[in-house]
C-alpha positions as CSV (number, residue, x, y, z in Angstrom):
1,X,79.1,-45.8,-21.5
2,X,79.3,-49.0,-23.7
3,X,77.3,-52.1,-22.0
4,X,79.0,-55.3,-23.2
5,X,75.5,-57.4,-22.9
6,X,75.4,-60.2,-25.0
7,X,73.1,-62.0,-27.5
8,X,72.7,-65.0,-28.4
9,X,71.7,-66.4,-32.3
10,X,67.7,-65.7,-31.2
11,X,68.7,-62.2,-30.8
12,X,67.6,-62.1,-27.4
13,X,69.9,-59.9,-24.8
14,X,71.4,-61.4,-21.7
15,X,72.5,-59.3,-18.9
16,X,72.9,-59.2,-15.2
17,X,72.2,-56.1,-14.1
18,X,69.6,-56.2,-12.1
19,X,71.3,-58.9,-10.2
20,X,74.5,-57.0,-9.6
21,X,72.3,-53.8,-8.8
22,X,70.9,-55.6,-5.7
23,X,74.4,-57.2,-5.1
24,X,76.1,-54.3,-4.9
25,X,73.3,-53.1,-2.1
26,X,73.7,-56.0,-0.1
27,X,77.0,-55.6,0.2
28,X,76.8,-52.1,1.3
29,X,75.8,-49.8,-1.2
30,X,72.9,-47.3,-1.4
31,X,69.6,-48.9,-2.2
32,X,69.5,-47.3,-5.3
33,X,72.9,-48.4,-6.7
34,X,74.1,-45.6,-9.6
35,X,72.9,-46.9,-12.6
36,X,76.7,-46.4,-15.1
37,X,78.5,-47.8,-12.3
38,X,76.4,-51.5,-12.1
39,X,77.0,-50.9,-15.9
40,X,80.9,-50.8,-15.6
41,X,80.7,-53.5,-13.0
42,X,78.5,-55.8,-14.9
43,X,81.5,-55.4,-18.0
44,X,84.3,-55.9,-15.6
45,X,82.8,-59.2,-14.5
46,X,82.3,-60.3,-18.0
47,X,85.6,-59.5,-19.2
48,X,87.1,-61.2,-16.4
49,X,84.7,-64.6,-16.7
50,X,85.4,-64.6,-20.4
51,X,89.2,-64.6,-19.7
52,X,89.2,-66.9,-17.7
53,X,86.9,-69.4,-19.9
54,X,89.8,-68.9,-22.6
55,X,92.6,-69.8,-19.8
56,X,90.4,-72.6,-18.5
57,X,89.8,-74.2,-22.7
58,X,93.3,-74.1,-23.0
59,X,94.1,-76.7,-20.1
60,X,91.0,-79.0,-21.0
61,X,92.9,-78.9,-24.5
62,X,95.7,-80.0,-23.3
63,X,94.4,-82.8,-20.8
64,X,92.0,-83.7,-23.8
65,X,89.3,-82.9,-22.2
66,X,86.2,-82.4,-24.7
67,X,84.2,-79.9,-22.5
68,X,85.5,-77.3,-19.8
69,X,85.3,-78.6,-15.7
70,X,84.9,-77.8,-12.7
71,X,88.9,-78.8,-12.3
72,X,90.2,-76.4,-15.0
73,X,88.6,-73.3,-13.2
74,X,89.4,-74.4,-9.8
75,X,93.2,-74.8,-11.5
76,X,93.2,-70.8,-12.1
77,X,92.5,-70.5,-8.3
78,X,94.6,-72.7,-6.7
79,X,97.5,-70.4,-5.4
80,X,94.7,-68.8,-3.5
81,X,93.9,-70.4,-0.3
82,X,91.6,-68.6,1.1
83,X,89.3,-68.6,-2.3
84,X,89.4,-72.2,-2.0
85,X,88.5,-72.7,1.5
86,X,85.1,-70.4,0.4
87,X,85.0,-72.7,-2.6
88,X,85.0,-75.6,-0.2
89,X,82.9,-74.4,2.1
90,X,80.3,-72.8,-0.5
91,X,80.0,-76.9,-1.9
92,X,79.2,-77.9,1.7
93,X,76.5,-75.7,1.2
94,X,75.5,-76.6,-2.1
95,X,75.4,-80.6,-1.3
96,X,72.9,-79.6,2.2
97,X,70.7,-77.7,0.3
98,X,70.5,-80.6,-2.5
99,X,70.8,-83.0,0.3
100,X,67.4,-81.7,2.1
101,X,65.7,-81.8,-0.9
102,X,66.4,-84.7,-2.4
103,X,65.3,-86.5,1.2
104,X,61.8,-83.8,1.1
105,X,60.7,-85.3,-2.7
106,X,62.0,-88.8,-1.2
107,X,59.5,-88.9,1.4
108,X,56.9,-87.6,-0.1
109,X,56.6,-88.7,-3.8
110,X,58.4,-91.9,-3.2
111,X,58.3,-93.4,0.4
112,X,60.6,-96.6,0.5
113,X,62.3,-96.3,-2.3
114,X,65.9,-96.8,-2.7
115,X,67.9,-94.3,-4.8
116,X,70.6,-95.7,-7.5
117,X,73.4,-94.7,-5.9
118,X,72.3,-95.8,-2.5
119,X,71.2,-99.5,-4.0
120,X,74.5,-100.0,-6.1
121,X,78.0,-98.3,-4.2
122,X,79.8,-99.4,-7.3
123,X,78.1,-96.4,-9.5
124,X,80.8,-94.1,-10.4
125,X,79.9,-90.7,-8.7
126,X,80.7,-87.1,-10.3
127,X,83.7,-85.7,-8.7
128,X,83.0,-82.6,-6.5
129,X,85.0,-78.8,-6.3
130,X,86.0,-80.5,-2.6
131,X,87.6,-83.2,-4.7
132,X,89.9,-81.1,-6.8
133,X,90.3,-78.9,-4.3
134,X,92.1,-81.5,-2.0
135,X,94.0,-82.7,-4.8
136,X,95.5,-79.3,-5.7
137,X,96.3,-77.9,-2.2
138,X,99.0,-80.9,-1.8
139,X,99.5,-79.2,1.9
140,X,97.0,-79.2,2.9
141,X,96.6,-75.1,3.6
142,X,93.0,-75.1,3.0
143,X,92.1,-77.2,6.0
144,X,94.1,-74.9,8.8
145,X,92.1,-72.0,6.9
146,X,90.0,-71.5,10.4
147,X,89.0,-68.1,10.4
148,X,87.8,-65.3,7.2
149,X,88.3,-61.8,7.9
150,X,87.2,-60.6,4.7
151,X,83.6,-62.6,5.0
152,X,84.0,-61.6,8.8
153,X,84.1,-57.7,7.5
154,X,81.4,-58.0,5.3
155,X,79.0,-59.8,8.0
156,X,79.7,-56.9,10.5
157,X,78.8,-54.1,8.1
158,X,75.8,-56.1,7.2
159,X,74.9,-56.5,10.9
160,X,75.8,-52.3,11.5
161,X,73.5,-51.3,8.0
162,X,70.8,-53.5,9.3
163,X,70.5,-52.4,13.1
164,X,68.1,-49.9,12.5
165,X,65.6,-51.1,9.6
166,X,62.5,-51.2,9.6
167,X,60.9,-54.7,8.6
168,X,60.1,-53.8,4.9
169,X,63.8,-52.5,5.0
170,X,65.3,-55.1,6.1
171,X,62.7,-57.4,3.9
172,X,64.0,-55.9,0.6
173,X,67.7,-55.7,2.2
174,X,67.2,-59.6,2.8
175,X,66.3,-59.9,-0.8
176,X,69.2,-58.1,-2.2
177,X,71.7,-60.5,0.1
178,X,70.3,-63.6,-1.3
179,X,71.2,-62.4,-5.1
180,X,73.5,-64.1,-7.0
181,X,74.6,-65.3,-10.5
182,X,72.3,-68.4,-10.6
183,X,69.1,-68.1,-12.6
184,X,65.6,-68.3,-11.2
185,X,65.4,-72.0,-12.6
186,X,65.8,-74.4,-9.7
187,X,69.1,-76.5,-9.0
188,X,69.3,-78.5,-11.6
189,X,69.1,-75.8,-14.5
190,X,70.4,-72.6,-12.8
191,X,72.4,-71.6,-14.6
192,X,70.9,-71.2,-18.2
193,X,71.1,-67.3,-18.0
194,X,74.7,-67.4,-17.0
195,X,76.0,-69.9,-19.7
196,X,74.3,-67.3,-22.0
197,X,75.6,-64.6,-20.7
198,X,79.2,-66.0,-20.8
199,X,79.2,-68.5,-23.7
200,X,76.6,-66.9,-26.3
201,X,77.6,-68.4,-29.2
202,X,77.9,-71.6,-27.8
203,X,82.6,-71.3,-28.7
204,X,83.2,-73.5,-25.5
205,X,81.5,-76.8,-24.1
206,X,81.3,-75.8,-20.3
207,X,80.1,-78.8,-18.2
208,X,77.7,-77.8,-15.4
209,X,80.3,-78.2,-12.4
210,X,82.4,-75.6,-14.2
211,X,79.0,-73.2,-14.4
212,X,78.5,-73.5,-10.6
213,X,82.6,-72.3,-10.2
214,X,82.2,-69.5,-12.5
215,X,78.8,-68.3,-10.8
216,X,80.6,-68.3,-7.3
217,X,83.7,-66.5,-8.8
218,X,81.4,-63.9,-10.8
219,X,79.7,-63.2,-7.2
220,X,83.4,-63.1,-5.7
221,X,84.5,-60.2,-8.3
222,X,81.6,-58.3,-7.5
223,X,81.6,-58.2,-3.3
224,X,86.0,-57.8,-4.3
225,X,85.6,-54.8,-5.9
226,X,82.4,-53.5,-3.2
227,X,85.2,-54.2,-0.8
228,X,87.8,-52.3,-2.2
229,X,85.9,-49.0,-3.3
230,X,85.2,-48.8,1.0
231,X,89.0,-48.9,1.3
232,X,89.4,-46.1,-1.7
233,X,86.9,-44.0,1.0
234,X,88.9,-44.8,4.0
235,X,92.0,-43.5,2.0
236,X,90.5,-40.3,0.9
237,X,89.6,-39.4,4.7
238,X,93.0,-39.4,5.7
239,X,95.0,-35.5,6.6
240,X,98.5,-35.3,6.3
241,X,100.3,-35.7,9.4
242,X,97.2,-37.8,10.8
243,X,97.7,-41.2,10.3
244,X,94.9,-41.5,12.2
245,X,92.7,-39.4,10.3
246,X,91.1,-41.8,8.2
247,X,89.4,-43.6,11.6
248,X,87.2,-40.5,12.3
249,X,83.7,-39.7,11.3
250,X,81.7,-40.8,8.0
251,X,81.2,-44.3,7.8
252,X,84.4,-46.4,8.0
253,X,86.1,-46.8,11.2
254,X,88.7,-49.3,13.1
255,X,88.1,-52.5,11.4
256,X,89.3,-54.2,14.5
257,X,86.8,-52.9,16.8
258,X,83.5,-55.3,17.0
259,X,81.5,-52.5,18.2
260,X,82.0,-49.5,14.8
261,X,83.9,-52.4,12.7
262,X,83.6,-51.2,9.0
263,X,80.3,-48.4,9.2
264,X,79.7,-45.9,12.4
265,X,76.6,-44.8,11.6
266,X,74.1,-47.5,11.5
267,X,71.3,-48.0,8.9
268,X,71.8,-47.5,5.6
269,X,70.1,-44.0,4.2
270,X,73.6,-41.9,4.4
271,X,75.5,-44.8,2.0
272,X,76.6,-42.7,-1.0
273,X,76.3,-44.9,-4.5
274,X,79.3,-45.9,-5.6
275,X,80.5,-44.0,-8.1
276,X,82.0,-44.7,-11.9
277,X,85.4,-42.7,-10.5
278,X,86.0,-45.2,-7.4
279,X,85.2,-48.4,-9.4
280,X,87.8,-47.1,-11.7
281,X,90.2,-46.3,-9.1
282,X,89.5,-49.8,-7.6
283,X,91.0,-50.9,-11.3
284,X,93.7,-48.6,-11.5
285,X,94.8,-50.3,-8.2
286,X,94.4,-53.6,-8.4
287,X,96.4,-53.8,-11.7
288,X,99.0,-51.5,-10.5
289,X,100.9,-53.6,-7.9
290,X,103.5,-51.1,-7.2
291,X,100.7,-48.9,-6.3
292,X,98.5,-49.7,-2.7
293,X,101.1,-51.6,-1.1
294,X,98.9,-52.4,2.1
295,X,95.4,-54.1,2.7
296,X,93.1,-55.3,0.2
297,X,94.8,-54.1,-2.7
298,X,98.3,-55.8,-2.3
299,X,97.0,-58.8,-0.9
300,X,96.2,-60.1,-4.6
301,X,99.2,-59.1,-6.5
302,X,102.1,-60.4,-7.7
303,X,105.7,-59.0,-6.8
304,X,106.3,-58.9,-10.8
305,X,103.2,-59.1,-12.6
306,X,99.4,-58.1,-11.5
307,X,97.0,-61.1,-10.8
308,X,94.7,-60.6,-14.0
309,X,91.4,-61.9,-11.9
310,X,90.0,-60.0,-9.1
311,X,88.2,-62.7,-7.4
312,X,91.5,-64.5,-7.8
């Protein structure tokens, strides 16, 4: 299987797979995630980043922008909702981390001193994703947004894989839940790896803002399609004549019940890797919209045309 790493004019290699890898087990895989199939994710998410990059330099083009913003990605998601009101909430986030540590080096390098933008209110301060966000949801959808079943679904089967670890277990499970896209840099420069990784020979001018949308939707595409290859299992445990087939046994259950919602069996040992077959099936059904007509895999697509971006 072809890996499309990149690298950059030192001829150094960039790739993110052993941030997927862990990913992909905190969102419910085995431990040991198969090996070709965080190879075939790690492309998809590329593919799709770099896509989107081209979409996004064509609209700073044409407002005459000089570098690619936060408001041209948020522009490719703004007929979804939902991805906006994680957007939103994942920058209230952002701003309490930065927030709390801002006031920590405050205190204790600099006791009584007044930052800029506290001594002079006229200083022009950077727009945020929340910004944008509010200026492209014109009805204000995003606001009534008061409850997330799919970030509800994935907190229950973390809560069912984790109910009977052991401490280093759930240590290292820990671990693999706080993965993401960012670099191991701080704040300020976290995303060096992943402007690398997207932009290695330096085609597009991609402000910092836009860097911190890109990271959450590359993190997005990865728990979309983790998501969707525990539907493909549902699907292949249904009989004919059983609609109810599918419900019984192995690891997937009523979604609606709080008690089995998602995984029966607790812990995490029996978890099957996801295979190279189901990711591609995962594919073949998100960009076929006449195909899966119900649950995850209609709930992105177009009655004409498939929506290009899975995180999208």
């Amino acid at each position: 299987m072809v890996s499309y790493f990149t690298i950059d004019g030192t001829g150094e290699v960039t790739n993110f797979q052993k941030e997927i890898s862990n990913m992909m087990h905190g969102f419910g895989d085995n431990p040991n995630p198969n090996a070709a199939t965080v190879v075939l994710v790690e492309n998809v998410v590329l593919q799709q980043l770099r896509t989107m990059l081209q979409e996004a330099s064509d609209r700073s083009i044409m407002r005459g922008a000089k570098a690619i913003s936060n408001c041209d990605i948020i522009f490719l998601i703004r007929k979804n909702k939902l991805k906006l009101k994680r957007l939103h909430d994942y920058q209230i986030k952002l701003d309490q981390i930065e927030k709390s540590r801002q006031v920590t080096t405050t205190e204790s390098a600099m006791p009584g001193i007044i930052l800029d933008d506290e001594k002079d209110p006229s200083i022009k301060k950077r727009r945020t994703h929340i910004d944008f966000i509010k200026e492209f949801d014109e009805a204000d959808e995003v606001s009534q947004i008061k409850f997330d079943s799919i970030d509800y679904l994935r907190k229950v089967r973390a809560a069912k894989i984790t109910e009977s670890m052991s401490f280093e277990k759930y240590e290292a499970y820990h671990k693999a839940r706080c993965s993401s896209f960012r670099s191991s840099y701080g704040m300020g420069k976290g995303f060096v790896k992943l402007e690398k990784w997207l932009n290695p020979t330096k085609e597009f001018k991609i402000t910092l803002s836009a860097l911190e949308v890109l990271c959450f939707l590359a993190y997005e595409t990865v728990a979309e399609i983790v998501d969707a290859v525990f539907f493909v299992r549902q699907d292949a445990k249904k009989k004919n004549g059983d609609p109810f087939s599918k419900f019984e046994g192995g690891h997937f259950c009523n979604p609606v019940s709080l008690n089995n919602a998602v995984y029966i069996k607790s812990g995490y040992e029996g978890v099957p890797a996801i295979t190279v077959a189901e990711i591609r099936e995962v594919l073949r059904r998100y960009f076929n919209p006449r195909v899966g007509m119900n649950g995850l895999f209609y709930r992105n697509m177009s009655i004409d045309l498939p929506v290009r971006y899975i995180a999208i």
